[in-house]
NUVO-309457 format. One record per residue (C-alpha): residue number from 1; residue in one letter; x, y, z. Coordinates in nm, 2 decimals. Layout:
<site resi="NUM" resn="A" xx="X" yy="Y" zz="Z"/>
...
This chain:
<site resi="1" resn="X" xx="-5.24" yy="5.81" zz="1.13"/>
<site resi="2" resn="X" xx="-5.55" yy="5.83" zz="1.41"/>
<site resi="3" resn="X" xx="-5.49" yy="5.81" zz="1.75"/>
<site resi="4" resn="X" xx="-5.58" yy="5.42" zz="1.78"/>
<site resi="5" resn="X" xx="-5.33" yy="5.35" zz="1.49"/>
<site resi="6" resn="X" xx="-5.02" yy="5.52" zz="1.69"/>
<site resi="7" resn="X" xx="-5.11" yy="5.30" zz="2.02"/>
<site resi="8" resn="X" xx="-5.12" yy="5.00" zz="1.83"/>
<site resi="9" resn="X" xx="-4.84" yy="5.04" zz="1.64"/>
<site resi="10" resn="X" xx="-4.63" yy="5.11" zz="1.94"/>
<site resi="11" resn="X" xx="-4.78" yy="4.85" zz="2.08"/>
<site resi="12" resn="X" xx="-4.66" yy="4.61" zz="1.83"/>
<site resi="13" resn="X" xx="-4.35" yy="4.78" zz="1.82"/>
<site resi="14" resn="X" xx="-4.31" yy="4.71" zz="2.25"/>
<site resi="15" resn="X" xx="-4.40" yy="4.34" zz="2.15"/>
<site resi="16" resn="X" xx="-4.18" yy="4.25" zz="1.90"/>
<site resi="17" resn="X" xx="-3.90" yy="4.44" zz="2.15"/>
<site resi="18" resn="X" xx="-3.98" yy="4.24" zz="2.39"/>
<site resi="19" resn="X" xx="-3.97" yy="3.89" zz="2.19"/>
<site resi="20" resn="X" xx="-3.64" yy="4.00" zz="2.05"/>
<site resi="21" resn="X" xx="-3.51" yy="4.05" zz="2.38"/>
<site resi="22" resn="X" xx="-3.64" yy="3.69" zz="2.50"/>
<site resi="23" resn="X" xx="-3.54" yy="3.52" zz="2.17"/>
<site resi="24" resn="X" xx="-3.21" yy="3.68" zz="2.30"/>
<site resi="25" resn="X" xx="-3.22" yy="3.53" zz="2.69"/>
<site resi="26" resn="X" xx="-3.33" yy="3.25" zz="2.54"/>
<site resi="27" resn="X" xx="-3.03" yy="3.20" zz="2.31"/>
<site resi="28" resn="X" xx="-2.76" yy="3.31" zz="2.60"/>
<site resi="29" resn="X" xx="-2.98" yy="3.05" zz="2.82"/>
<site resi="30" resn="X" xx="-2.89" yy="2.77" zz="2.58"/>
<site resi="31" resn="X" xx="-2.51" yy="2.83" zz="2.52"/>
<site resi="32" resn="X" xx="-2.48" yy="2.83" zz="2.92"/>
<site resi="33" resn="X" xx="-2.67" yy="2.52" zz="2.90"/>
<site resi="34" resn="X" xx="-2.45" yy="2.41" zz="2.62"/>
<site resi="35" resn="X" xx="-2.09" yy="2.59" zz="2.76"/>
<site resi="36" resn="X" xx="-2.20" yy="2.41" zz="3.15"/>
<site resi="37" resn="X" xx="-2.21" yy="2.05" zz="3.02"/>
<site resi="38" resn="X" xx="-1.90" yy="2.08" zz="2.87"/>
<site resi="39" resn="X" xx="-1.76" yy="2.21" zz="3.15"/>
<site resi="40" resn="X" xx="-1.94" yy="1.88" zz="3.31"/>
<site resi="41" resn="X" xx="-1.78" yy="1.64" zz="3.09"/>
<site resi="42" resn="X" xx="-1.44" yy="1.83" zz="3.07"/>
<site resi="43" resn="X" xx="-1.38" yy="1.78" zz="3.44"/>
<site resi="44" resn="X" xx="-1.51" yy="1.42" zz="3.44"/>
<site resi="45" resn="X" xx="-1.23" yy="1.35" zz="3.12"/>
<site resi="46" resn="X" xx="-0.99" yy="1.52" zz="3.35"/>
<site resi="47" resn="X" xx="-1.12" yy="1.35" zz="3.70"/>
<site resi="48" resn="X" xx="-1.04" yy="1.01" zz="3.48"/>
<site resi="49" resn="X" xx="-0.71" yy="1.08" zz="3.37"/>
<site resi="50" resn="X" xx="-0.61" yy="1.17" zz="3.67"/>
<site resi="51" resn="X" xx="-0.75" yy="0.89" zz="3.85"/>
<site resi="52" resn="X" xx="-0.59" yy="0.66" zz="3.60"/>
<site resi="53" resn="X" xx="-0.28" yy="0.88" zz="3.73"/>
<site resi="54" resn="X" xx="-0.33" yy="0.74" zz="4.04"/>
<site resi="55" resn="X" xx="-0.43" yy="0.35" zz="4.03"/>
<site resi="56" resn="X" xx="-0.77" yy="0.45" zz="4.14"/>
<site resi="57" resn="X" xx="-1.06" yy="0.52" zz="3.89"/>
<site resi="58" resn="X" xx="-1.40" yy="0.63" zz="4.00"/>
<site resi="59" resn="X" xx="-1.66" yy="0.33" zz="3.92"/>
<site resi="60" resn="X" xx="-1.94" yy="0.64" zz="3.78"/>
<site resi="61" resn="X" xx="-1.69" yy="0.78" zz="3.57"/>
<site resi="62" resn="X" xx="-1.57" yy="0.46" zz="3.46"/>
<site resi="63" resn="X" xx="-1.93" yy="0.37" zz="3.30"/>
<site resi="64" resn="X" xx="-1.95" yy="0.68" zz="3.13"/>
<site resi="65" resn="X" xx="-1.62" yy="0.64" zz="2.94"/>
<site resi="66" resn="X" xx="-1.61" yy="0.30" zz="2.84"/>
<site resi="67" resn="X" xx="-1.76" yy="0.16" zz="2.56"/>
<site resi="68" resn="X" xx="-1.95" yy="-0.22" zz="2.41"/>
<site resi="69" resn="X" xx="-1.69" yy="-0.34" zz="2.15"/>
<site resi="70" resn="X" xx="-1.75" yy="-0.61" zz="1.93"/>
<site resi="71" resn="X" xx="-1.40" yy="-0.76" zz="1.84"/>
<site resi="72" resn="X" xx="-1.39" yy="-1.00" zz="1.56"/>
<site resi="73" resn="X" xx="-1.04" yy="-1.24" zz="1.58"/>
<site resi="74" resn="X" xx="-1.01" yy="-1.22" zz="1.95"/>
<site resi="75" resn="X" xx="-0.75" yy="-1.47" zz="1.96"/>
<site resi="76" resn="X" xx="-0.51" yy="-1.42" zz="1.68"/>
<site resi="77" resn="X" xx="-0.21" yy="-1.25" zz="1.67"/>
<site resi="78" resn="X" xx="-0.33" yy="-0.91" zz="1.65"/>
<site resi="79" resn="X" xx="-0.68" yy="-0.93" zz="1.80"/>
<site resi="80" resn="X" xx="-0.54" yy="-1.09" zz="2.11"/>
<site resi="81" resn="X" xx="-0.32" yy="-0.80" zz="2.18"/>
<site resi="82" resn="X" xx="-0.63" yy="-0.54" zz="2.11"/>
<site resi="83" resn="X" xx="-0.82" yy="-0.75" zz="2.36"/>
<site resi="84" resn="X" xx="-0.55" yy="-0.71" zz="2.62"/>
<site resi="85" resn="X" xx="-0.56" yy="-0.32" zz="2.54"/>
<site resi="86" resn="X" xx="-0.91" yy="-0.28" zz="2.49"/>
<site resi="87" resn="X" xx="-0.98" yy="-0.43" zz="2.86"/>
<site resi="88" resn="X" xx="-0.70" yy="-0.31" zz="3.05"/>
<site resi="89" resn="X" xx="-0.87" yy="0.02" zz="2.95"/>
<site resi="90" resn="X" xx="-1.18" yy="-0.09" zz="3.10"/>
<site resi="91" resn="X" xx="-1.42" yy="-0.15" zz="2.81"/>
<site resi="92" resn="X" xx="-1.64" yy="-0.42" zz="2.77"/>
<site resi="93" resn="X" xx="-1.56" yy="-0.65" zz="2.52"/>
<site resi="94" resn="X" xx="-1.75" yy="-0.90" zz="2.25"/>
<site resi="95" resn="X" xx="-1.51" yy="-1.14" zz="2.16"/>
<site resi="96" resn="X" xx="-1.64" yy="-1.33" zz="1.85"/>
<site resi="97" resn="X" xx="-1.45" yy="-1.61" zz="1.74"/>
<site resi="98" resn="X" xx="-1.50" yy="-1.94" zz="1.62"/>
<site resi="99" resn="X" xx="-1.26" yy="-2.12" zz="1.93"/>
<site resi="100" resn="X" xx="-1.40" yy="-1.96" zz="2.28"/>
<site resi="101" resn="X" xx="-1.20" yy="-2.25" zz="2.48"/>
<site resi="102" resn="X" xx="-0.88" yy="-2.01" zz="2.37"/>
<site resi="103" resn="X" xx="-1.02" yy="-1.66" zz="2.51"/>
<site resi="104" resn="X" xx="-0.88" yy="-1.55" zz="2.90"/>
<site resi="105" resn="X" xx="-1.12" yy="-1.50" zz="3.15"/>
<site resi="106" resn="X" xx="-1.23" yy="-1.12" zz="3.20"/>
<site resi="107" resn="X" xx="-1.49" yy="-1.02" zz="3.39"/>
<site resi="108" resn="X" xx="-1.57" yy="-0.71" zz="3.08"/>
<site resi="109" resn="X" xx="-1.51" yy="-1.02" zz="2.83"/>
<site resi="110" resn="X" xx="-1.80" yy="-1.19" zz="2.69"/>
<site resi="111" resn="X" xx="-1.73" yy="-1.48" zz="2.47"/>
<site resi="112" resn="X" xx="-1.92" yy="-1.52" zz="2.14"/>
<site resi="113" resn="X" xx="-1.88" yy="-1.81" zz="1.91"/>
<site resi="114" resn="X" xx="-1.97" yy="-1.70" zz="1.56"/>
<site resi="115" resn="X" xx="-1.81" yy="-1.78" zz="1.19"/>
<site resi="116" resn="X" xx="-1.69" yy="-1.44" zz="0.97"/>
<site resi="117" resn="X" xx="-1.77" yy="-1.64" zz="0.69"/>
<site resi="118" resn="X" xx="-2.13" yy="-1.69" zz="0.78"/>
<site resi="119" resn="X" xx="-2.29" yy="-1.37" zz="0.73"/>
<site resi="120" resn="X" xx="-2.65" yy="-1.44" zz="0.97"/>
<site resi="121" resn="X" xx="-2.42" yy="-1.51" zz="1.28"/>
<site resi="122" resn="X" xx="-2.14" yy="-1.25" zz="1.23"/>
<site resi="123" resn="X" xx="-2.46" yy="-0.99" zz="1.17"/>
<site resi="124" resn="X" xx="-2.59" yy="-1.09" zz="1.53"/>
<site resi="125" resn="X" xx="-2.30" yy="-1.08" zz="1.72"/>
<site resi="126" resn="X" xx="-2.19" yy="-0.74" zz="1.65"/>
<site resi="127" resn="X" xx="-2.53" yy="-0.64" zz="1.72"/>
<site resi="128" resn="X" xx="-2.60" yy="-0.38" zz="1.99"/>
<site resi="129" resn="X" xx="-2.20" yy="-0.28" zz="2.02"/>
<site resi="130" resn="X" xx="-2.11" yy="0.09" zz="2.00"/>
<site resi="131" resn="X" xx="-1.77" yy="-0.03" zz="1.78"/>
<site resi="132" resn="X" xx="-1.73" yy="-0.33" zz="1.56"/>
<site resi="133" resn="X" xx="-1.29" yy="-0.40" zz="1.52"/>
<site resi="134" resn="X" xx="-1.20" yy="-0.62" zz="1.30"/>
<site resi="135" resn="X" xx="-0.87" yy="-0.84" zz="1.34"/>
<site resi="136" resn="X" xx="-1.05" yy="-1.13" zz="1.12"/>
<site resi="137" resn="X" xx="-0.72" yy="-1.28" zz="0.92"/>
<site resi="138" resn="X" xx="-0.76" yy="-1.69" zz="0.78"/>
<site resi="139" resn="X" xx="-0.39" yy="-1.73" zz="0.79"/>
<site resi="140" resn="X" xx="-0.11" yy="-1.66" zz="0.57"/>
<site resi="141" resn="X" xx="0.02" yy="-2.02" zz="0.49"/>
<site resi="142" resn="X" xx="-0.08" yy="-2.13" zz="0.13"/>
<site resi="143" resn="X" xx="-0.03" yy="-2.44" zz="0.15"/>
<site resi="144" resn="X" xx="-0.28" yy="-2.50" zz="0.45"/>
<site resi="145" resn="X" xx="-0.52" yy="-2.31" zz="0.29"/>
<site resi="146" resn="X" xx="-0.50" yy="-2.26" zz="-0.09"/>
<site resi="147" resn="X" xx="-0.86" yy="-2.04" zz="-0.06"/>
<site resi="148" resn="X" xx="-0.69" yy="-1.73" zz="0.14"/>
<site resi="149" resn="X" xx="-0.76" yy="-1.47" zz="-0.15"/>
<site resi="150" resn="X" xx="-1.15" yy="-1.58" zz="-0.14"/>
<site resi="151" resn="X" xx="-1.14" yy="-1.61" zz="0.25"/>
<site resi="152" resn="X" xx="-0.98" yy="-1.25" zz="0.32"/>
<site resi="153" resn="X" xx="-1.25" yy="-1.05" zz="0.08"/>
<site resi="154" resn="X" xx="-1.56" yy="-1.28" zz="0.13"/>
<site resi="155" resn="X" xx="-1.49" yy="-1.23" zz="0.50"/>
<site resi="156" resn="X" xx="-1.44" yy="-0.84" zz="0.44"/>
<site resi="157" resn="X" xx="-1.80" yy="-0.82" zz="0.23"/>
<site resi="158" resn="X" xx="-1.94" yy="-0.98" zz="0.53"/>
<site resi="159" resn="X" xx="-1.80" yy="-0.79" zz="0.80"/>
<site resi="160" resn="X" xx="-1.90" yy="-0.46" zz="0.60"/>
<site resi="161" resn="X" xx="-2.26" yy="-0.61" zz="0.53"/>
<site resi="162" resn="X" xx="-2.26" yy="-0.70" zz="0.92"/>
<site resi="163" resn="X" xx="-2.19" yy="-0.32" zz="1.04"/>
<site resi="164" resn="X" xx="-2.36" yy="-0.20" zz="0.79"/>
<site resi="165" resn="X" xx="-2.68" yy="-0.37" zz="0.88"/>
<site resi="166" resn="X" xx="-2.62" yy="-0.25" zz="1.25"/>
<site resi="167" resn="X" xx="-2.51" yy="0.08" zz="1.21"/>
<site resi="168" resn="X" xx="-2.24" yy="0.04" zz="1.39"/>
<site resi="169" resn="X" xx="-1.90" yy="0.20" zz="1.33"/>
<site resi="170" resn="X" xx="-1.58" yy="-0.01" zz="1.25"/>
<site resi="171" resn="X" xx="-1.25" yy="0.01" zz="1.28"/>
<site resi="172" resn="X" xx="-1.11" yy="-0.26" zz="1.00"/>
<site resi="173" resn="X" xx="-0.73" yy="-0.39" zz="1.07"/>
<site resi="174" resn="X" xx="-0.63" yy="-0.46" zz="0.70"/>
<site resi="175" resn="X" xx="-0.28" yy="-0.53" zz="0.57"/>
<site resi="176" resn="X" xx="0.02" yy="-0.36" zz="0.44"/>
<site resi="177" resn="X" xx="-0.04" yy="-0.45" zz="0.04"/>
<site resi="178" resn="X" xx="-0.27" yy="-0.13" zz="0.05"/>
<site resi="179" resn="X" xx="-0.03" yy="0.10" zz="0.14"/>
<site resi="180" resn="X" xx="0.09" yy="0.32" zz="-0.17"/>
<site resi="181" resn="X" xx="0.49" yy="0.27" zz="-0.21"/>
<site resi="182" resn="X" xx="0.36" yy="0.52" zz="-0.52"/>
<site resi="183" resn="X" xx="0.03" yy="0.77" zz="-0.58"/>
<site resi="184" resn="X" xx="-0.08" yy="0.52" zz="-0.80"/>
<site resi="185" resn="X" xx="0.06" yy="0.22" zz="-0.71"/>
<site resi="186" resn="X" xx="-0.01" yy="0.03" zz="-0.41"/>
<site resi="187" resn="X" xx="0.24" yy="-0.23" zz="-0.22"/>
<site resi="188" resn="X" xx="0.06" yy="-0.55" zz="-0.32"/>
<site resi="189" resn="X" xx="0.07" yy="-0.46" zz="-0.74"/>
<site resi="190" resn="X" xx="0.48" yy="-0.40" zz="-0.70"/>
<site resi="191" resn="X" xx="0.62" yy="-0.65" zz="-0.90"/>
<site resi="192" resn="X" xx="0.95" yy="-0.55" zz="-0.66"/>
<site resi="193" resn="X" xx="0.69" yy="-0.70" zz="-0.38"/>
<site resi="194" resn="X" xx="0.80" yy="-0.96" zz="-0.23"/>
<site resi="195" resn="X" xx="1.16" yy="-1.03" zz="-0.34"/>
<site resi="196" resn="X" xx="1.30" yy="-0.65" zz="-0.26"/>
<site resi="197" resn="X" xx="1.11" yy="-0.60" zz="0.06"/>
<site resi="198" resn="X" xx="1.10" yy="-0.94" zz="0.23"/>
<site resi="199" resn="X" xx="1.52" yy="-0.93" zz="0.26"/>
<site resi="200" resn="X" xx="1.49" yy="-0.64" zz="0.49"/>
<site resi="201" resn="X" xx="1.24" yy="-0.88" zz="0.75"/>
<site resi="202" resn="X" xx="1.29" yy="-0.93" zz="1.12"/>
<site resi="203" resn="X" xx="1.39" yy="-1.29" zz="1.24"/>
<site resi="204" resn="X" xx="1.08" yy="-1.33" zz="1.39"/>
<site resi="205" resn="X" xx="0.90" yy="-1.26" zz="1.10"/>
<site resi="206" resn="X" xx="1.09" yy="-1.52" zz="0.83"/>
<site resi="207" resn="X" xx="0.78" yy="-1.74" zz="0.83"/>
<site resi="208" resn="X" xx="0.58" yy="-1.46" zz="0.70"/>
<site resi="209" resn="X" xx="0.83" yy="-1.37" zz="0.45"/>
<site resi="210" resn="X" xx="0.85" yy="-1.74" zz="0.32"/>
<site resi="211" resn="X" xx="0.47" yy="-1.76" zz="0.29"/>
<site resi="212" resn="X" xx="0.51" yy="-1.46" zz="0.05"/>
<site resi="213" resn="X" xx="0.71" yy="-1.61" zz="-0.15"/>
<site resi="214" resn="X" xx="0.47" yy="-1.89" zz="-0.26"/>
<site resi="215" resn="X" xx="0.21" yy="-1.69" zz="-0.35"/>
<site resi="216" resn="X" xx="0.11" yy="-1.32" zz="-0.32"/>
<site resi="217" resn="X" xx="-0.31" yy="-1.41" zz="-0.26"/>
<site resi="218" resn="X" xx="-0.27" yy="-1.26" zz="0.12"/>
<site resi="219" resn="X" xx="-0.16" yy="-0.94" zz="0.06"/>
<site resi="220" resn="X" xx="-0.35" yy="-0.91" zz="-0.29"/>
<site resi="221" resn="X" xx="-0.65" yy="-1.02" zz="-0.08"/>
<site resi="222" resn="X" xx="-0.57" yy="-0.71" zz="0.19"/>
<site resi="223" resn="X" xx="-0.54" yy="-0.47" zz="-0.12"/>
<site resi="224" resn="X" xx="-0.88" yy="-0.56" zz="-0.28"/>
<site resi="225" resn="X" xx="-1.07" yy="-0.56" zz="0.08"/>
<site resi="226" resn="X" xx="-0.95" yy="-0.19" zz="0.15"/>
<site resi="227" resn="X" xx="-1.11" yy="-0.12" zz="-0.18"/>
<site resi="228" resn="X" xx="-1.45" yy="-0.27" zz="-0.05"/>
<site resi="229" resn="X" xx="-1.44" yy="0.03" zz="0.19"/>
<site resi="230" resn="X" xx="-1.28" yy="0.33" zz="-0.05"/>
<site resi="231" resn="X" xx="-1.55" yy="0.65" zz="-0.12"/>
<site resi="232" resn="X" xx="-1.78" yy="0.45" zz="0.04"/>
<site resi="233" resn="X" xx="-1.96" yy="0.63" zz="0.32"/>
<site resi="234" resn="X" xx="-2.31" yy="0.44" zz="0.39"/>
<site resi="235" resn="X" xx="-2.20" yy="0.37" zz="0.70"/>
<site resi="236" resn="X" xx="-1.89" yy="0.48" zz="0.92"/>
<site resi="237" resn="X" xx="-1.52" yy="0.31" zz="0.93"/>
<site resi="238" resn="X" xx="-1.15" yy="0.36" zz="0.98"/>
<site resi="239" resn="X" xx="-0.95" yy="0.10" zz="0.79"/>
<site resi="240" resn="X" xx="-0.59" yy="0.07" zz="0.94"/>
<site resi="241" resn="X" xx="-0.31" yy="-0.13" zz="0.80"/>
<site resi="242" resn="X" xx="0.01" yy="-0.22" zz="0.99"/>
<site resi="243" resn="X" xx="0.32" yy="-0.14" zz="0.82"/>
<site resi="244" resn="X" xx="0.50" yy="-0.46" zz="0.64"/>
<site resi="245" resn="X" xx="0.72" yy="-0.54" zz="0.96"/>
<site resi="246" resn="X" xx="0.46" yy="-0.59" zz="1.24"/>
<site resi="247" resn="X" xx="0.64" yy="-0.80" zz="1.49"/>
<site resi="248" resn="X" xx="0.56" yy="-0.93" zz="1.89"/>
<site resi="249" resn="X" xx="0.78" yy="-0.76" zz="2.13"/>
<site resi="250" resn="X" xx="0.64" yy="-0.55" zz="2.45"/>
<site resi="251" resn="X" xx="0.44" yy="-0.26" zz="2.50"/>
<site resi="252" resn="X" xx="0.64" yy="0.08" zz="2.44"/>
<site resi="253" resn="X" xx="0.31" yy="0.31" zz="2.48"/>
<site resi="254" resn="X" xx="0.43" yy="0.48" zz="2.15"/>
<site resi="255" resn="X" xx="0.38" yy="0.51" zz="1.77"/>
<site resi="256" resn="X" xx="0.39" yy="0.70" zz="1.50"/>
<site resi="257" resn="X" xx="0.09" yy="0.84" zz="1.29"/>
<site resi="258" resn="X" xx="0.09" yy="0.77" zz="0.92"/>
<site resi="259" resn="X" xx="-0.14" yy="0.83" zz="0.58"/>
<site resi="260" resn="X" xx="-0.18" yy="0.56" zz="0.38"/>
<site resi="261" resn="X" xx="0.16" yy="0.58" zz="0.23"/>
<site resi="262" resn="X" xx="0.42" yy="0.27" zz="0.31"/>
<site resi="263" resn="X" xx="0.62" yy="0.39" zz="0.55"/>
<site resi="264" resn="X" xx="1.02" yy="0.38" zz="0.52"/>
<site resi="265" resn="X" xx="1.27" yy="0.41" zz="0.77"/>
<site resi="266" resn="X" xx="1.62" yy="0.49" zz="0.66"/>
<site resi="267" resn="X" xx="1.52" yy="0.34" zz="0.26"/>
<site resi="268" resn="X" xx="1.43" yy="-0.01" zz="0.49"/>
<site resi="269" resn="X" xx="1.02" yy="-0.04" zz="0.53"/>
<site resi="270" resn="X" xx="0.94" yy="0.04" zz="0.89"/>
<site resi="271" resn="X" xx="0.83" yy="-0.18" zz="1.17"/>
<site resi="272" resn="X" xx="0.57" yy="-0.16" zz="1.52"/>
<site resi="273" resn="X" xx="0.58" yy="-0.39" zz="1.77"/>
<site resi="274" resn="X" xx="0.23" yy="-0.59" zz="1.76"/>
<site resi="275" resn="X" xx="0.15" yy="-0.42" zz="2.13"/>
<site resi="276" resn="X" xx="0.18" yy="-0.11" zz="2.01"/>
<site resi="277" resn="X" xx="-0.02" yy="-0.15" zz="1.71"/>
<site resi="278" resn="X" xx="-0.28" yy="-0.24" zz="1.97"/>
<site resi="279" resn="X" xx="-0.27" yy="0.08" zz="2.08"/>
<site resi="280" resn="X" xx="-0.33" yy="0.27" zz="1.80"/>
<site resi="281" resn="X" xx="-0.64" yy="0.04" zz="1.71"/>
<site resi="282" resn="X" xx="-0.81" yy="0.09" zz="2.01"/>
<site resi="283" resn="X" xx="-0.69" yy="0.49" zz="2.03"/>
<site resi="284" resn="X" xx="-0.93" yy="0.50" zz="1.69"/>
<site resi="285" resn="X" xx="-1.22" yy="0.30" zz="1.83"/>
<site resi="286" resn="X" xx="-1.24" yy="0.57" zz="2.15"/>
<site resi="287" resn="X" xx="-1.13" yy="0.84" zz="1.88"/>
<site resi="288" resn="X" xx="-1.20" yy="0.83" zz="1.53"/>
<site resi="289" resn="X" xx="-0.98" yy="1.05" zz="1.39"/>
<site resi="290" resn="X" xx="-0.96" yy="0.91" zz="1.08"/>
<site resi="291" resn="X" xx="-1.29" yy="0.84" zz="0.98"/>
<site resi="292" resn="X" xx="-1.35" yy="0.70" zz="0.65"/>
<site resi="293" resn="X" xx="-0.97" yy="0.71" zz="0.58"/>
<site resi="294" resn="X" xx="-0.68" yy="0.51" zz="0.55"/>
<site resi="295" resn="X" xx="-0.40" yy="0.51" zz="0.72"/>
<site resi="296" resn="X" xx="-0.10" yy="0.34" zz="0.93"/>
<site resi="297" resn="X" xx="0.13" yy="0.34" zz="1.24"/>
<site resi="298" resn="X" xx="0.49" yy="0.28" zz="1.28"/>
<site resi="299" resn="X" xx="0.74" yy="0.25" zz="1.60"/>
């Protein structure tokens, strides 16, 4: 090796020292970065909470939390108590009906009058939202409407199509005939269903139990929308389905997590009180925990 061929070799040697080094500072640099914004947005979660804690929430830290929900149902008997919980938390809220004389008045509420079953203006009202919920139900009565199996999936192809389209995420309230009383078997395919499970129902849920009796189309319906959204993973959901005794009562502020299995308490299928199944619905939208999965809440 000559002379010039050392210096340049160490030369070269000193460089790529000195890049490795950089390379180095330069990777510390960015997980101090990385490691000081979550500090940021640690101490604003906890500044939150603990304004919450204290009737008094910070306006700039309100902004930053909150989210643009699109809720589809926003008067029925579940999606009016999601509403309730979905603005008490301060979120702003979409809510698309097809009746917008029958919404409260908010000042995070904005009306939308739009029809689940017609696909163009469902599409452009959840448009723009962060989360798309779904509380769409067309009734349990029968008799009123003999078209409930067509209504439930048509609506759920739609709804899916509608998010889909937006890329927006949604949290899909189903029913309880897509829980699995077995691996392989799922509530709404029991031939037990409804005769052994109905005598176990809540006074104030005999007219639901009666309406099963004439027909099983609206759970059947619930089973085959849930299987719309199974191993499918174009676009992100949660599907959630109460358990069979969902029932109006008052807001605990508790429930219990479940898989998709029908939950039993005591051999007798569990209950929630409606408010509280609120809570878990809009616990998902803030915190999707159970992305592209199945599952259910009881009391």
């Amino acid at each position: 090796m000559t002379k010039s061929d050392y210096f340049i070799q160490e030369s070269r040697e000193k460089t790529e020292d000195e890049n490795v080094r950089t390379g180095r500072q330069r990777q510390g640099l960015r997980i101090c970065n990385f490691e000081r914004r979550m500090k940021k947005w640690r101490g604003l979660f906890l500044t939150y909470h603990a304004a919450k804690t204290n009737s008094y929430i910070d306006n700039r830290i309100r902004r930053l939390l909150t989210m643009k929900l699109a809720l589809i149902g926003a008067t029925g008997f579940v999606g009016s108590r999601v509403l309730n919980e979905a603005l008490e938390r301060g979120h702003r809220v979409t809510a698309i009906v097809r009746n917008i004389e029958r919404l409260p008045v908010h000042s995070n509420l904005i009306p939308r009058k739009a029809d689940v079953q017609d696909f163009n203006s469902i599409a452009s009202a959840v448009a723009g939202h962060d989360v798309v919920i779904s509380a769409y139900n067309p009734g349990h009565d029968l008799e009123a409407n003999p078209h409930l199996y067509r209504d439930i999936v048509e609506g759920a192809v739609k709804i899916i199509a509608a998010a889909r389209r937006n890329g927006v995420r949604l949290v899909y309230i189903g029913g309880a005939g897509s829980l699995h009383v077995k691996p392989d078997l799922m509530l709404a395919d029991d031939p037990d269903f409804p005769a052994e499970y109905s005598r176990h129902s809540p006074p104030s849920l005999a007219h639901f139990a009666e309406a099963k009796k004439i027909g099983k189309d609206v759970p059947l319906g619930g089973r085959t929308a849930f299987l719309l959204f199974e191993h499918d993973k174009s676009f992100a959901w949660s599907f959630l389905s109460p358990p069979l005794f969902m029932e109006p009562g008052h807001r605990t502020g508790k429930y219990k997590p479940g898989t998709d299995a029908f939950p039993l308490e005591e051999g007798i299928p569990a209950g929630i009180f409606v408010e509280d199944f609120a809570i878990a619905v809009v616990d998902e939208t803030e915190d999707p925990r159970h992305l592209y999965g199945h599952f259910t809440v009881t009391r």
